[in-house]
TORKOL-4160 file (C-alpha; in steps of 0.2 Angstrom, whole numbers, padded with zeros to 4 digits, m for minus):
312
<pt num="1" X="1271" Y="0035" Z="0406"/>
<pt num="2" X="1255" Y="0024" Z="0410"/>
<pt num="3" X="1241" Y="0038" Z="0407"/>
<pt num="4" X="1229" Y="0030" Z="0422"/>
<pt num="5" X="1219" Y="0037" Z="0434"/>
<pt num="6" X="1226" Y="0045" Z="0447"/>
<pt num="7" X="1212" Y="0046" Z="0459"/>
<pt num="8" X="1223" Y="0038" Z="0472"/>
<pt num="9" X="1218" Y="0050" Z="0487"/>
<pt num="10" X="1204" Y="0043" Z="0489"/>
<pt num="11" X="1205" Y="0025" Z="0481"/>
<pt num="12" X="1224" Y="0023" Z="0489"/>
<pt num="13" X="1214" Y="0021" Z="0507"/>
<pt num="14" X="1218" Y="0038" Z="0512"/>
<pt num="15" X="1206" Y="0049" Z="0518"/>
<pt num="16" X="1191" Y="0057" Z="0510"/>
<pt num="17" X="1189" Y="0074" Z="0504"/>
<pt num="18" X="1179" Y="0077" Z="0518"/>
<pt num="19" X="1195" Y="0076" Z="0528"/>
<pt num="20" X="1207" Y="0082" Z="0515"/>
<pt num="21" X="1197" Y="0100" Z="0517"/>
<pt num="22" X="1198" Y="0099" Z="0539"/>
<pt num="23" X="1217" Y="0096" Z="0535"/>
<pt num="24" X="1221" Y="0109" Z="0523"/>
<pt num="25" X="1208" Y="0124" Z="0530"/>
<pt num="26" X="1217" Y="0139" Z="0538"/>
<pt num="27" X="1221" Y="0141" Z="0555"/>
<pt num="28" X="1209" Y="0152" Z="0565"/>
<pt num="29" X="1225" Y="0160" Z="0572"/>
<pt num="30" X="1232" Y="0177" Z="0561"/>
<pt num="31" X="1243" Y="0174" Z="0548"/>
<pt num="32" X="1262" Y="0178" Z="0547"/>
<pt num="33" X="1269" Y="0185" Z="0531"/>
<pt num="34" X="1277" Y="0169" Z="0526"/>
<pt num="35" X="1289" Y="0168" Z="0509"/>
<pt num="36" X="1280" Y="0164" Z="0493"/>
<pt num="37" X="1275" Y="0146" Z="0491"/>
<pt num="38" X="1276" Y="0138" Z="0475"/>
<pt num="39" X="1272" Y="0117" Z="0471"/>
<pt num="40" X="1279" Y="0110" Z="0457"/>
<pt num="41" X="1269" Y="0095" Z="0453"/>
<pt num="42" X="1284" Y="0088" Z="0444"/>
<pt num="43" X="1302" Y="0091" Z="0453"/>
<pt num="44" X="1308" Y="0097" Z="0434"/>
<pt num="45" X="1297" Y="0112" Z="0436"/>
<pt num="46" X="1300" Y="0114" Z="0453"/>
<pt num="47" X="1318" Y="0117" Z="0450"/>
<pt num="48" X="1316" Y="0128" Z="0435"/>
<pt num="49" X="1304" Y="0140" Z="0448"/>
<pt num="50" X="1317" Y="0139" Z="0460"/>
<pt num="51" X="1332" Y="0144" Z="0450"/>
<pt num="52" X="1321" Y="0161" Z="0446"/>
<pt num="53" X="1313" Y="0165" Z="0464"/>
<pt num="54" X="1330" Y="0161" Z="0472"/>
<pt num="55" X="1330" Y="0165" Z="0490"/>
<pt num="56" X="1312" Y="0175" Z="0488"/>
<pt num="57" X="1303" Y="0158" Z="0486"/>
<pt num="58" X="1300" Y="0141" Z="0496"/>
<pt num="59" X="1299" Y="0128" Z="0481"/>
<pt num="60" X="1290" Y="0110" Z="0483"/>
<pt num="61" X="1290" Y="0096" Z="0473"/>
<pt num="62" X="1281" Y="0084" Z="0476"/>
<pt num="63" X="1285" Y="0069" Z="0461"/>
<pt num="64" X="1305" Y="0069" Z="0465"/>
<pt num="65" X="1311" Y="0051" Z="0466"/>
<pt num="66" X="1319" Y="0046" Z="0449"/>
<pt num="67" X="1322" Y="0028" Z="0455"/>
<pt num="68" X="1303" Y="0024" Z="0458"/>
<pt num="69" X="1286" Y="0022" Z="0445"/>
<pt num="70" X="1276" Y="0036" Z="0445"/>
<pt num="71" X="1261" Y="0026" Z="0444"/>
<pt num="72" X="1265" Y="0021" Z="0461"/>
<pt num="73" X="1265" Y="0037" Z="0465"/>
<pt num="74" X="1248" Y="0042" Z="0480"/>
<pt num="75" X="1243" Y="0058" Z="0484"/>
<pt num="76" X="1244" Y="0061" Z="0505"/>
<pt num="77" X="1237" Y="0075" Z="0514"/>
<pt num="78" X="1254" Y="0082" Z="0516"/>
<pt num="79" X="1253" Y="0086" Z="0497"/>
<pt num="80" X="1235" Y="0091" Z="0497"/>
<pt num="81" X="1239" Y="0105" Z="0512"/>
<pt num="82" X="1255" Y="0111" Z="0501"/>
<pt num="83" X="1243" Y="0112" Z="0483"/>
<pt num="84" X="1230" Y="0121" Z="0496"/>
<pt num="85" X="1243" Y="0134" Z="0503"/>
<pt num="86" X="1254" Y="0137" Z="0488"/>
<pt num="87" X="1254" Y="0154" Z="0481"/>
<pt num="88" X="1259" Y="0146" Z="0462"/>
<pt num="89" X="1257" Y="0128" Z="0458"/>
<pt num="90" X="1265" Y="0124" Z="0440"/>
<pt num="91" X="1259" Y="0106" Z="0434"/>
<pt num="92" X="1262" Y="0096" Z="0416"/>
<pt num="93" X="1243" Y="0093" Z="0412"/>
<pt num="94" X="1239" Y="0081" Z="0397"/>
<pt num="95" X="1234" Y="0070" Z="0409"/>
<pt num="96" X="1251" Y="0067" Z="0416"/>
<pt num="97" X="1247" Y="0075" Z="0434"/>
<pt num="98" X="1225" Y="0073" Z="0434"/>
<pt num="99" X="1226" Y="0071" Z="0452"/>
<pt num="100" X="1232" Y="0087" Z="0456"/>
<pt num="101" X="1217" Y="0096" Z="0446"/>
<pt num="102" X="1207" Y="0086" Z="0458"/>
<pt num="103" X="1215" Y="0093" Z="0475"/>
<pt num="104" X="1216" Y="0111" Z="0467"/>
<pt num="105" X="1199" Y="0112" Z="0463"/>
<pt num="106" X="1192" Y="0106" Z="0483"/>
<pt num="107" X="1203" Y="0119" Z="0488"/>
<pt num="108" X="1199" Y="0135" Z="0476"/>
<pt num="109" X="1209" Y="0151" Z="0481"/>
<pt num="110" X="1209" Y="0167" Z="0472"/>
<pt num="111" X="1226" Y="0172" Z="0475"/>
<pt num="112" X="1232" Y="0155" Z="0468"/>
<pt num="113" X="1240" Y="0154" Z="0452"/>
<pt num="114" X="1240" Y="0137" Z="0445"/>
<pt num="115" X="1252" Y="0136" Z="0427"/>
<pt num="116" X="1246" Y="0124" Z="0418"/>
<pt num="117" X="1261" Y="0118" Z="0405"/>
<pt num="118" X="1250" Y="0111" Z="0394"/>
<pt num="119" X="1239" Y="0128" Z="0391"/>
<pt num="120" X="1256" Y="0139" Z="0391"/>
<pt num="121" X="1263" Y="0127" Z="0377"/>
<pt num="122" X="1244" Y="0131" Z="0369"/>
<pt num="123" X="1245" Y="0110" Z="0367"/>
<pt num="124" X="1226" Y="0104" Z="0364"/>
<pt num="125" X="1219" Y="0087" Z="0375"/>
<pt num="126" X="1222" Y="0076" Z="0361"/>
<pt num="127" X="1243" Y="0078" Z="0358"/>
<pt num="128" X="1247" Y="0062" Z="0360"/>
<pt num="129" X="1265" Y="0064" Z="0369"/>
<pt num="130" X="1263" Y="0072" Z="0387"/>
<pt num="131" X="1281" Y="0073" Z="0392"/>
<pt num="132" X="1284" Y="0091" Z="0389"/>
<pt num="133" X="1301" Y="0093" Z="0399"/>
<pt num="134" X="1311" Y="0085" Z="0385"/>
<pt num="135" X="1303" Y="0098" Z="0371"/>
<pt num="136" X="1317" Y="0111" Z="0369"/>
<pt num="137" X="1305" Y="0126" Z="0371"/>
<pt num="138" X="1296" Y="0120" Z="0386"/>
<pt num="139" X="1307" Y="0127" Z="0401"/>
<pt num="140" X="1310" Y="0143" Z="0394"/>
<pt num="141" X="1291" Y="0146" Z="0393"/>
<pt num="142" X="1289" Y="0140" Z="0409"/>
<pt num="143" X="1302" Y="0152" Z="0417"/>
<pt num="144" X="1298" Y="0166" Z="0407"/>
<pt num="145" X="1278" Y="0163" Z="0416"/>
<pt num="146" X="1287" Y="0161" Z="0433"/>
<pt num="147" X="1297" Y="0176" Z="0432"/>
<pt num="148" X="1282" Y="0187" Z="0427"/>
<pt num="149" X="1269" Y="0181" Z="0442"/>
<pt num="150" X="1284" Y="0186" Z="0455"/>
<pt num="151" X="1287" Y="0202" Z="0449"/>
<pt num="152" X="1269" Y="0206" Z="0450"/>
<pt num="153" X="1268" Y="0197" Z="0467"/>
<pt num="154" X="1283" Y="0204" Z="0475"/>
<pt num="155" X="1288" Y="0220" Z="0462"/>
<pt num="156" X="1303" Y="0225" Z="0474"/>
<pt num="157" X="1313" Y="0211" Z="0469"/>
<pt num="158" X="1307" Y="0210" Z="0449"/>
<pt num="159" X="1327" Y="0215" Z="0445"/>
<pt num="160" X="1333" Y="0197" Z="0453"/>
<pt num="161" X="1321" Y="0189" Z="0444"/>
<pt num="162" X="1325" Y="0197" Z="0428"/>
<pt num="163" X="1343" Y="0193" Z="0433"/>
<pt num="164" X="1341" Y="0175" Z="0437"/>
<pt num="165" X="1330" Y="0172" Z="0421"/>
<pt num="166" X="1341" Y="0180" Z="0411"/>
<pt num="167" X="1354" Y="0167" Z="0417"/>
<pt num="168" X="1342" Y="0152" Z="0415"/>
<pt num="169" X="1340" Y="0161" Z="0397"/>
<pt num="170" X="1357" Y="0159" Z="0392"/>
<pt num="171" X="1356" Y="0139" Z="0398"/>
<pt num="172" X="1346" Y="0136" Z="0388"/>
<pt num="173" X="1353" Y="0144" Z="0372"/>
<pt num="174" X="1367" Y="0135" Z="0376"/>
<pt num="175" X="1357" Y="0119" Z="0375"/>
<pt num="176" X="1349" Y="0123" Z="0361"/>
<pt num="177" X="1365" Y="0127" Z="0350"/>
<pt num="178" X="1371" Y="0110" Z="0358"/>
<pt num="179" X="1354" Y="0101" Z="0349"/>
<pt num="180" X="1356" Y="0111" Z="0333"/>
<pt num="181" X="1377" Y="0106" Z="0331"/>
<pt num="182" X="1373" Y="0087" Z="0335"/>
<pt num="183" X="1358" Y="0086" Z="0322"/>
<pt num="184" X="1368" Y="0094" Z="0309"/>
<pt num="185" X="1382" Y="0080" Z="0315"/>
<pt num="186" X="1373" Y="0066" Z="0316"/>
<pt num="187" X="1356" Y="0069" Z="0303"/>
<pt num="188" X="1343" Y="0056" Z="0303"/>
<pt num="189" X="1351" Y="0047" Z="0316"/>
<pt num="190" X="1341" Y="0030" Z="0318"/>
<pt num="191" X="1336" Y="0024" Z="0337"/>
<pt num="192" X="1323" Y="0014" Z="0346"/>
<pt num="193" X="1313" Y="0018" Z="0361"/>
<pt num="194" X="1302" Y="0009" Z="0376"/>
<pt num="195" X="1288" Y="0022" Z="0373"/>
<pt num="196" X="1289" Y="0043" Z="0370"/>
<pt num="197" X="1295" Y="0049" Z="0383"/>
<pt num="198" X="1311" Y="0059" Z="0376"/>
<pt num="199" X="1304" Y="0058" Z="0358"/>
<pt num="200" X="1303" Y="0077" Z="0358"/>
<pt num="201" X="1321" Y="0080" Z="0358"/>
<pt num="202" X="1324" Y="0064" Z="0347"/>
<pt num="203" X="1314" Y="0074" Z="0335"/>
<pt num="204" X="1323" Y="0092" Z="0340"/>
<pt num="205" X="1340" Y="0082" Z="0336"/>
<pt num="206" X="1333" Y="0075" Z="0317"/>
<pt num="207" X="1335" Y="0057" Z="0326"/>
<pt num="208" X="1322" Y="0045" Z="0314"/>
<pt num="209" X="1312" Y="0037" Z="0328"/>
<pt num="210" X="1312" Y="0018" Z="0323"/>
<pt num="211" X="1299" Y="0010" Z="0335"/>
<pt num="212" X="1283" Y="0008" Z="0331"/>
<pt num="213" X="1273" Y="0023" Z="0336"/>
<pt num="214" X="1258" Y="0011" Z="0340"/>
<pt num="215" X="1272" Y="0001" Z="0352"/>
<pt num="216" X="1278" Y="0017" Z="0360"/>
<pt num="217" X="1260" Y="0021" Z="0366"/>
<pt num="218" X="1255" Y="0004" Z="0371"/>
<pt num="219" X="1270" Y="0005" Z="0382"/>
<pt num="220" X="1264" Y="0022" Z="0388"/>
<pt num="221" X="1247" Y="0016" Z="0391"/>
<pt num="222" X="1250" Y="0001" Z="0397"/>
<pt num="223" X="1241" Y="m0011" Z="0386"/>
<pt num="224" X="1248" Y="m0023" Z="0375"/>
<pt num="225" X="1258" Y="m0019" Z="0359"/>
<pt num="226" X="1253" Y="m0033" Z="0341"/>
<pt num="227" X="1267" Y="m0046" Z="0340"/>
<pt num="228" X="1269" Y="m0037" Z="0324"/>
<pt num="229" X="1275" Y="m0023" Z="0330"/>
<pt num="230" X="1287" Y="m0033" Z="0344"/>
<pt num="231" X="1293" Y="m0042" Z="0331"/>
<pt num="232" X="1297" Y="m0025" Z="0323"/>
<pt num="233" X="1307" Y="m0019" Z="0338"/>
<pt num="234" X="1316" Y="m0034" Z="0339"/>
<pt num="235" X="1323" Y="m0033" Z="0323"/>
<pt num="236" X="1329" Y="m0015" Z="0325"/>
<pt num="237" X="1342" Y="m0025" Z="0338"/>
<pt num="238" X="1344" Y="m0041" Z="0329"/>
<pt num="239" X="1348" Y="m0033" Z="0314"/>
<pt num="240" X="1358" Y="m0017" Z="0319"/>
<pt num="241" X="1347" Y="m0005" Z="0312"/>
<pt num="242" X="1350" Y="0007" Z="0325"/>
<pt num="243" X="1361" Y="0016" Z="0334"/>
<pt num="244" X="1356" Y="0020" Z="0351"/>
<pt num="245" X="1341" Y="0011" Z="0363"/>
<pt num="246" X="1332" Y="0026" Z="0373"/>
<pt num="247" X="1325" Y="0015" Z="0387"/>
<pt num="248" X="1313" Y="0023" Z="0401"/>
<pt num="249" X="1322" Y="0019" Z="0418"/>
<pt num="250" X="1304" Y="0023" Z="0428"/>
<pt num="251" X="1292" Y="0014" Z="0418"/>
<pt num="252" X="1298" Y="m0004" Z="0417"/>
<pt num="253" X="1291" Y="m0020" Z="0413"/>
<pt num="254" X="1296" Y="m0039" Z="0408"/>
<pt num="255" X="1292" Y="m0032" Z="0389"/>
<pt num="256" X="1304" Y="m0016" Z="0391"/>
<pt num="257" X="1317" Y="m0027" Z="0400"/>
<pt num="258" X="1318" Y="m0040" Z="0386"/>
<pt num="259" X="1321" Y="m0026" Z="0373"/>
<pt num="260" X="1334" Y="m0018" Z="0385"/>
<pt num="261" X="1341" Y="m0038" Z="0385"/>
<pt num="262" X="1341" Y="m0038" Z="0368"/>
<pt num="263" X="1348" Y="m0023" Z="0363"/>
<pt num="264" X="1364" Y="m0025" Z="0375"/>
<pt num="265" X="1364" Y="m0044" Z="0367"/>
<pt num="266" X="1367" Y="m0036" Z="0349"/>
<pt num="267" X="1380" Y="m0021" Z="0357"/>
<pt num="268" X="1368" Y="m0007" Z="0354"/>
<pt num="269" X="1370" Y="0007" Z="0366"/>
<pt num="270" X="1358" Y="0012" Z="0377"/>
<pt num="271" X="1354" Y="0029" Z="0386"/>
<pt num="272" X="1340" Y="0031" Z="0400"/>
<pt num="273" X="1328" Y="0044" Z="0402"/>
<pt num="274" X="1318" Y="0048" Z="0415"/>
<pt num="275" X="1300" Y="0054" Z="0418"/>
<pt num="276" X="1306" Y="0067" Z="0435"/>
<pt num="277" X="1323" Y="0074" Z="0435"/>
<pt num="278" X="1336" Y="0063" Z="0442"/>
<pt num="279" X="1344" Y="0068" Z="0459"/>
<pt num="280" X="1354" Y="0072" Z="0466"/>
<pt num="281" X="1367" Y="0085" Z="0459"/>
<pt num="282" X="1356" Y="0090" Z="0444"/>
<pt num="283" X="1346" Y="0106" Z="0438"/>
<pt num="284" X="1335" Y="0106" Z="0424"/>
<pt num="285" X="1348" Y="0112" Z="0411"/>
<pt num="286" X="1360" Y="0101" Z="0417"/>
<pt num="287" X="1351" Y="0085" Z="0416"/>
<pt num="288" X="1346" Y="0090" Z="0398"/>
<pt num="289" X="1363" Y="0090" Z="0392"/>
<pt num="290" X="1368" Y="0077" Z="0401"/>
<pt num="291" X="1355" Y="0066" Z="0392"/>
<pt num="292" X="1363" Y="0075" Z="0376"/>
<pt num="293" X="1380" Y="0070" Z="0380"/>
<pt num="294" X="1374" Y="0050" Z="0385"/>
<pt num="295" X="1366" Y="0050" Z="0366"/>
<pt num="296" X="1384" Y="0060" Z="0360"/>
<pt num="297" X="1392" Y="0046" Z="0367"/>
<pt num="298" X="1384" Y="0030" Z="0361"/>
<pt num="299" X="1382" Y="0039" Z="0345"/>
<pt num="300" X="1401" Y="0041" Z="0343"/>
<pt num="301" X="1408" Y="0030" Z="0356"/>
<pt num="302" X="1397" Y="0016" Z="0357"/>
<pt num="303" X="1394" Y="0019" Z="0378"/>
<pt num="304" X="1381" Y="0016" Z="0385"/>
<pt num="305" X="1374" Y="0027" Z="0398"/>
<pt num="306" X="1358" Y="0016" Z="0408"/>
<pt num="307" X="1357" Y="0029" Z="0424"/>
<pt num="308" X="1362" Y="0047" Z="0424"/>
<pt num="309" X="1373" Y="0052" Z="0438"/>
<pt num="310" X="1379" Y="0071" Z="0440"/>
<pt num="311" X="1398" Y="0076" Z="0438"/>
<pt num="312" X="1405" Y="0078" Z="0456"/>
């Protein structure tokens, strides 16, 4: 994930501020109770608020399309008139989602409540890796912050929403045990990656990351990694060193795709991860193992697993 600035509401040719706040003010006519609106900044989060308001919440999300670059991604006045009207906006922070601070602050609200995932995780500015949905104690976290604001909002339901997080709990202890039983399976398991963006369960499992940590955040940055360390990453292919290729299917270039060429050349497995939650036919939990069972199965099997695609 390319860390650039994602002032693209205004520098994408869209309107200015000026007209972002005509769009998004109130109407002058009395408001209806309306269902409480959350924004997800990232569909992963969106879908984890979702699975604990249920029926009692109107979820948005507004990065959802795992096929395309988020760095393509442009902010519309759509999305700045949901940020505005949203009653709980939960957003990545590390600088993964800048653009969204942008929109929230023109449109201040005191009954907004904006979850940062950063601050929840208690993650300073400098951590280097911003992907937070692959870290194994993220989601819970996040729930567990969601389930509390509806209950004070809307305390009449508080017993479904303690229901349906103690449902996402167990998910996630099951996904948990499933990360403890494959490190103890398969310790110190060596892999290579295009840049960090599932490096948080590679390190959850006890996988020994192989890549060049100055490659994996030139890739994510998008500048230019040394030959040195290309020349690194090419021998972990050439010379079998690893057993699985984590390659981002988002974020691609001709660099990424030479490695991905290179890797399939020498029969190295490779299992793509993704930067918003694939869709359809996925929740959060679900993709998560899935992703565990691709790596599963090129461990074991040798199979590759390029694109995730939900059991029918």
């Amino acid at each position: 994930m390319c860390l650039l600035s994602r002032d693209t509401f205004i520098s994408g040719g869209l309107a200015p501020l000026a007209v972002f706040m005509m769009l998004v003010a109130p109407s002058a006519q009395a408001a209806s109770p309306k269902t409480f609106s959350i924004v997800g900044v990232e569909n992963e989060y969106a879908n984890v608020a979702a699975q604990i308001g249920g029926r009692y919440v109107h979820v948005t999300a507004i990065e959802s399309d795992p096929n395309t670059d988020p760095h393509s991604f442009e902010a519309s006045p759509t999305i700045a008139r949901d940020l505005a009207r949203a009653d709980l906006v939960i957003e990545n922070g590390l600088g993964y989602d800048d653009w969204a601070d942008k929109l929230l602050a023109a449109t201040k609200s005191q009954d907004r409540k904006v979850i940062k995932v950063q601050t929840l995780l208690g993650l300073p500015d400098d951590t280097p890796n911003p992907h937070l949905w692959y870290k194994a104690d993220t989601m819970l976290k996040v729930a567990m912050a969601v389930e509390k604001r509806l209950a004070e909002k809307m305390p009449a339901h508080q017993a479904v929403f303690e229901k349906n997080f103690a449902q996402f709990q167990a998910a996630m202890a099951t996904w948990s045990g499933a990360i403890s039983a494959f490190s103890k399976a398969h310790p110190n398991l060596p892999v290579a990656v295009t840049e960090p963006v599932a490096d948080y369960l590679l390190q959850a499992l006890g996988a020994n990351i192989e890549t060049p940590g100055a490659l994996e955040m030139a890739a994510m940055n998008d500048t230019d990694p040394s030959p040195q360390d290309i020349a690194k990453e090419n021998a972990l292919f050439d010379g079998h060193k690893v057993k699985v290729f984590l390659y981002n299917q988002q974020v691609t270039d001709a660099l990424t795709d030479n490695f991905l060429a290179r890797a399939k050349k020498n029969g190295i497995p490779v299992v793509g991860v993704y930067e918003t939650m694939p869709t359809p036919g996925f929740n959060y939990q679900s993709w998560m193992m899935a992703e565990l069972a691709a790596i599963e199965a090129a461990v074991t099997k040798g199979q590759s697993t390029e694109r995730l695609v939900a059991a029918k």
